[in-house]
N, C-alpha and C positions, 0 to 999 in steps of 0.2 A: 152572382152579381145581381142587383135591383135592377128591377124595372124602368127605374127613372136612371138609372147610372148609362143602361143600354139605350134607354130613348134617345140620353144628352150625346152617347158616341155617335148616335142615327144622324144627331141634328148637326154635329160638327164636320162629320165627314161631308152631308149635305151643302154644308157650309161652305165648306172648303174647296169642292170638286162645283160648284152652283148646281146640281142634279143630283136627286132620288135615284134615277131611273138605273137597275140593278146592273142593263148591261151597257150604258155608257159610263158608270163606275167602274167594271170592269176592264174596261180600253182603257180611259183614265189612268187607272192602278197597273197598266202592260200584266192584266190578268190574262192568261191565255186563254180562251174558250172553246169548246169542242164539242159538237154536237155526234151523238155516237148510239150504236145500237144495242141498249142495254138489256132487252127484254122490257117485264113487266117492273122492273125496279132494279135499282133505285132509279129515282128521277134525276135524282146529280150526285154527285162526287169529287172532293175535293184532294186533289193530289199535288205532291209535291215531285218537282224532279231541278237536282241543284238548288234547293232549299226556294225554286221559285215555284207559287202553287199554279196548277191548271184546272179549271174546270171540265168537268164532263157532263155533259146534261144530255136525257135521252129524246133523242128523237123524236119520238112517239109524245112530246108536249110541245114540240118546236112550233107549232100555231096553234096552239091553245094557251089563254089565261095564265094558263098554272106556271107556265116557264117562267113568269115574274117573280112568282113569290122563291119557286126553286132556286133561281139563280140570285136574290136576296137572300136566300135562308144561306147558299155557300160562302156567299161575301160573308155573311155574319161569322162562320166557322174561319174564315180569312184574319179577318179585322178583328175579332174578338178574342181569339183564338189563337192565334201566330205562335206558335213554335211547342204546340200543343199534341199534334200528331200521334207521339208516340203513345202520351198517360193516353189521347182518345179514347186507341184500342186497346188497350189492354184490360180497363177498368171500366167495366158495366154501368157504376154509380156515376162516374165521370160522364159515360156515354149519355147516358139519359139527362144527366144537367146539361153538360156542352150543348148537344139538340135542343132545347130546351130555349138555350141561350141564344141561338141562330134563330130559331124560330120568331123569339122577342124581336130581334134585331129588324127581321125581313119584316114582319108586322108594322115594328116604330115605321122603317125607313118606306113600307111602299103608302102607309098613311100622309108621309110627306111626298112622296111624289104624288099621289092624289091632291095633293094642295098648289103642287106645284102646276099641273095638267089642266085645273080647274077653275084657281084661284078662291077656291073655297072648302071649308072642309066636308067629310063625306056624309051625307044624311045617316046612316048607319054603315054598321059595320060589313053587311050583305054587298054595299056600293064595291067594300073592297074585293067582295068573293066575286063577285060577277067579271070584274076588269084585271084581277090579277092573280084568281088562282089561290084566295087564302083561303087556306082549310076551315074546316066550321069546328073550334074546339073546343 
């Protein structure tokens, strides 16, 4: 999927719930959340039970930054992704576009909640690493 295709989902959902922010779209959506002890990785995890997803996110970022973009990257695999699951795992080339595609997502979407936070956009891209944990890619 394009860039711009992922931005315009970023900006609709934004739209439509009035909030970026990864985890009141999560309440929002009756995403369930669950902060859990996963070790050194993964950071989050998106699981399904009764075809409703849960997240898992670990601990060990629960006050830091980076829980932002985490739990934006799993909405992306949510939202972008629904009923995707099974090709996920099984197929390598999938795996790496699908992530790929979450990653876009969390990006578009915590660019607009920086706008939304601020009421302006971010002087660079660093603004977002500092406040939410995007990775430097």
């Amino acid at each position: 999927m394009s860039n711009n295709r992922i931005a315009e989902i970023s900006r609709i959902v934004t739209n439509s719930y009035h909030t970026a922010d990864p985890f009141v779209l999560a309440d929002k959506l009756n995403i369930d959340v669950r902060w859990k002890s996963l070790g050194r990785s993964p950071l989050g995890k998106t699981m399904y039970d009764n075809g409703e997803p849960i997240v898992l996110l670990n601990e060990q970022i629960h006050d830091q930054p980076l829980r932002y973009f985490t739990m934006a990257h799993e909405l992306g695999h949510i939202i972008m992704q629904e009923g995707l699951i099974g090709y996920y795992t099984l197929n390598n080339y999938a795996h790496s576009s699908l992530e790929n595609e979450a990653n876009e997502f969390a990006v578009a979407s915590l660019g607009q909640l920086y706008i939304e936070e601020n009421q302006r956009l971010p002087d660079n891209y660093f603004d977002l690493v500092y406040l939410y944990g995007m990775p430097i890619f």
